[in-house]
N, C-alpha and C positions, 0 to 999 in steps of 0.2 A: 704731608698729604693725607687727607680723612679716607681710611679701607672704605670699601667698595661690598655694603650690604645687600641681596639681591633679597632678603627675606623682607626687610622693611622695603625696599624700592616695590615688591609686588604688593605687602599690605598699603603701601600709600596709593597706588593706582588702586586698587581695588575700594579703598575709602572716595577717591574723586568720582569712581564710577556711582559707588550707593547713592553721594549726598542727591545726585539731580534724579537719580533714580525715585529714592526716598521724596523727594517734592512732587514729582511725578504722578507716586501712587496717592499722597494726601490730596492732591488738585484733582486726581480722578474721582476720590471719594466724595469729596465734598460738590464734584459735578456730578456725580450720581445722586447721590443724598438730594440734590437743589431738586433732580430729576422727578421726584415719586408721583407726582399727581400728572404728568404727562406720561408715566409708564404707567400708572394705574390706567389711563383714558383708553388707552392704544393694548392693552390687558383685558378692559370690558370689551373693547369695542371686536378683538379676536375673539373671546369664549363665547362672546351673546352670538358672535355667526355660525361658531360651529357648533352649539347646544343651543338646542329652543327651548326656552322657560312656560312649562304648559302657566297658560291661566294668564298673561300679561304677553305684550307688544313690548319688542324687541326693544325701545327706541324710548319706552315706557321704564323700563329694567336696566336701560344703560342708566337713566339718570338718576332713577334711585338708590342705585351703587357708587355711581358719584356722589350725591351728596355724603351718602355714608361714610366716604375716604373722605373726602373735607370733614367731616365731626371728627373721626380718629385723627386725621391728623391734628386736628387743632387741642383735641383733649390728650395727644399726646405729648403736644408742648411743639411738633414738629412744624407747628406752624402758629404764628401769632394770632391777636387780634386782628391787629393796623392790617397784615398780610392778608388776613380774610376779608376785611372790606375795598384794598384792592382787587381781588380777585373778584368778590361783587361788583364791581365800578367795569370789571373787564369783560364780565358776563353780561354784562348790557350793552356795553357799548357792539360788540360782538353779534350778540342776538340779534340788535339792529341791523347791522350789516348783511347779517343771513336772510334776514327777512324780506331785505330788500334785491339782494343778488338773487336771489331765490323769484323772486315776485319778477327778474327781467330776466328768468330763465341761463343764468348764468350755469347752475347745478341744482340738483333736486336731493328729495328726499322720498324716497318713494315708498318706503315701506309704512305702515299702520301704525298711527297710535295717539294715543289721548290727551298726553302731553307735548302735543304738537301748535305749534301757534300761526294763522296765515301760512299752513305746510311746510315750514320748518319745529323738531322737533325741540323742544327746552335744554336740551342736555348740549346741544350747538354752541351755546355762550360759553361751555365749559374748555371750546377746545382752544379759544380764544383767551381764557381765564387760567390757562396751562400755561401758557406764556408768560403771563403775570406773574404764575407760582414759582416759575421757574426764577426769574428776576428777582425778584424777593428773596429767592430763599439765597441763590447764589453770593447777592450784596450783602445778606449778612453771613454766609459761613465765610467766606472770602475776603471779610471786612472792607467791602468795595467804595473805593469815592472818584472823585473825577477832576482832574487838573483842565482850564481853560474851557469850564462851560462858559457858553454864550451868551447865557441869562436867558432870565422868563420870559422876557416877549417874544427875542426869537426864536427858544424853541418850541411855545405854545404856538403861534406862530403859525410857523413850519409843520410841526403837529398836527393842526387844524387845518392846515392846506391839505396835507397826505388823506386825510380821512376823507375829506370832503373830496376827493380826486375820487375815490372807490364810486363813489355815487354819481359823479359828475360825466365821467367819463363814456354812459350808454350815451350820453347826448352832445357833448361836446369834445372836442380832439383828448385825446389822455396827453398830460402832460405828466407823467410820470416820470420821464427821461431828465425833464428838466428839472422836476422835485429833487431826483437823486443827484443830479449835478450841482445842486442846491445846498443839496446836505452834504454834499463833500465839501462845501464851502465855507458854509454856517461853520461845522464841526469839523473844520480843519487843526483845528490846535488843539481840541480836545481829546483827551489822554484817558482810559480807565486805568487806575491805580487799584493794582489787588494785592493780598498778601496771601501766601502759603508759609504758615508754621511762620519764623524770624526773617522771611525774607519779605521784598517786596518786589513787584513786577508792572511793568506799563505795558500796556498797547491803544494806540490807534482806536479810537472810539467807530472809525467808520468800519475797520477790520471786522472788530466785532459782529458789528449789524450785518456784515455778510454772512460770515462765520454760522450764526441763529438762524438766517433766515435761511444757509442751505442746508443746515440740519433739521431745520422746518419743515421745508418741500419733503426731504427723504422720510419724515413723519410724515407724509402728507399723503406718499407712495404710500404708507401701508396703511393706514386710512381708509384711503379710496378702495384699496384692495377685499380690505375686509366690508367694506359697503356702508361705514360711516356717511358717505354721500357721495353721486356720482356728478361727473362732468357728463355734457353731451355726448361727449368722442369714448365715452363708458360704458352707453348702455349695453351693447352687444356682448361687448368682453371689455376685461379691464385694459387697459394700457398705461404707459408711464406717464405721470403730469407734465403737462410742456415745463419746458425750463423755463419759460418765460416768467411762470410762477413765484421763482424765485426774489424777482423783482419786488413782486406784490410779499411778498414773505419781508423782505429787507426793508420795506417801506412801512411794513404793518411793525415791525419789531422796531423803525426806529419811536414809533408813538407808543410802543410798552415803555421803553426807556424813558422818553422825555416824562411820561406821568409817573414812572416810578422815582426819577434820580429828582426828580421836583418834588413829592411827596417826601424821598428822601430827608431833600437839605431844610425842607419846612419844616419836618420835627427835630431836627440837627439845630436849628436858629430858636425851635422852644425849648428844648431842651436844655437846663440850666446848668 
């Protein structure tokens, strides 16, 4: 019969405890690290409310601090090329969208400034193009890929219905309930595969797109707070975003994903 060690029995719990520990703390770094250009946004957008910059517009000073952090990051290596002209691709697509919820009084922009287009300001594509940074950076620290995509048609698709719903919907019924019962459909079998350090890990592609978009919205709360842009139910005093938001968050993140995991496998298939 093997004696009965209580020295190794406590070092072996204490090793099963570290290992999930120690994955824990590398998947929180490298979700931070993916993090910087949404922490940079939401970092302008608190110091420009409580310091005014004599000689320039608020709104002016946000975006010339953002581009700033896009050059350092990209000369720091902490961001690519390809990643930078995603992030372009999302700043427009974006911009558009302000321009236009803006123009049906959905939210405003009210403060002064020079870099502002049809009254939304330029620096607005950025917070859309945070999402994109985010994406990007995540799939490559993460070494991210994806089991049971559905292919290009149907998630471009599905994609282009989502987008086209933001705008359709002042004029015809929002079907956005059915988009999303859509996409639990489409992306039922698909899987994100990630890895932390030797391991690997799956979830739920539709988890995810919640996961983003309600950590979105809670970005979204302090946003509005600091006065990045207000809703109607804002001008008085602030309040919390409807949750409804959330919705539009998880439907907007599932079209970062489709043009990034598509961008993705497009350079994966040239890639020799």
């Amino acid at each position: 019969m093997g004696s009965f060690d209580p020295v190794a029995r406590r070092r072996g719990g204490e090793a099963k405890f570290a290992r999930p520990l120690a994955q824990l703390l590398v998947f929180g770094y490298h979700q931070a690290m993916s993090c910087i250009f949404p922490v940079a946004i939401f970092g302008t957008l608190a110091l420009s409310s409580l310091v005014q910059a004599p000689f320039v517009h608020r709104y002016d000073l946000i975006l010339l601090a953002l581009l700033a952090v896009q050059y350092l990051m990209y000369r720091s290596g902490l961001e690519t090329l390809d990643e930078i002209k995603v992030i372009c691709v999302f700043h427009v697509i974006g911009l558009l969208l302000e321009i236009y919820k803006v123009g049906m009084g959905s939210w405003s922009y009210p403060e002064p400034g020079y870099t502002k287009l049809l009254g939304v300001p330029l620096y607005s594509g950025f917070m859309y193009a945070s999402v994109a940074s985010y994406m990007c950076q995540v799939w490559r620290r993460l070494r991210m890929d994806m089991t049971g995509w559905p292919g290009l048609v149907p998630a471009l698709a599905l994609g282009g219905a989502i987008y086209l719903n933001f705008f359709t919907h002042h004029f015809i019924p929002d079907v956005r309930w059915w988009l999303t019962a859509l996409v639990v459909l489409v992306f039922w079998k698909t899987r994100i595969v990630y890895r932390v350090r030797s391991r690997t890990y799956r979830m739920p592609l539709t988890v995810a797109f919640f996961l983003v978009g309600f950590f979105i919205w809670l970005a979204e709360n302090i946003a509005t707070f600091f006065n990045a842009w207000k809703y109607p139910d804002q001008h008085e005093a602030w309040r919390l975003v409807s949750f409804g938001k959330i919705s539009s968050w998880f439907l907007l993140v599932i079209i970062s994903v489709i043009i990034v995991a598509q961008l993705k496998h497009a350079k994966a298939n040239r890639t020799p």
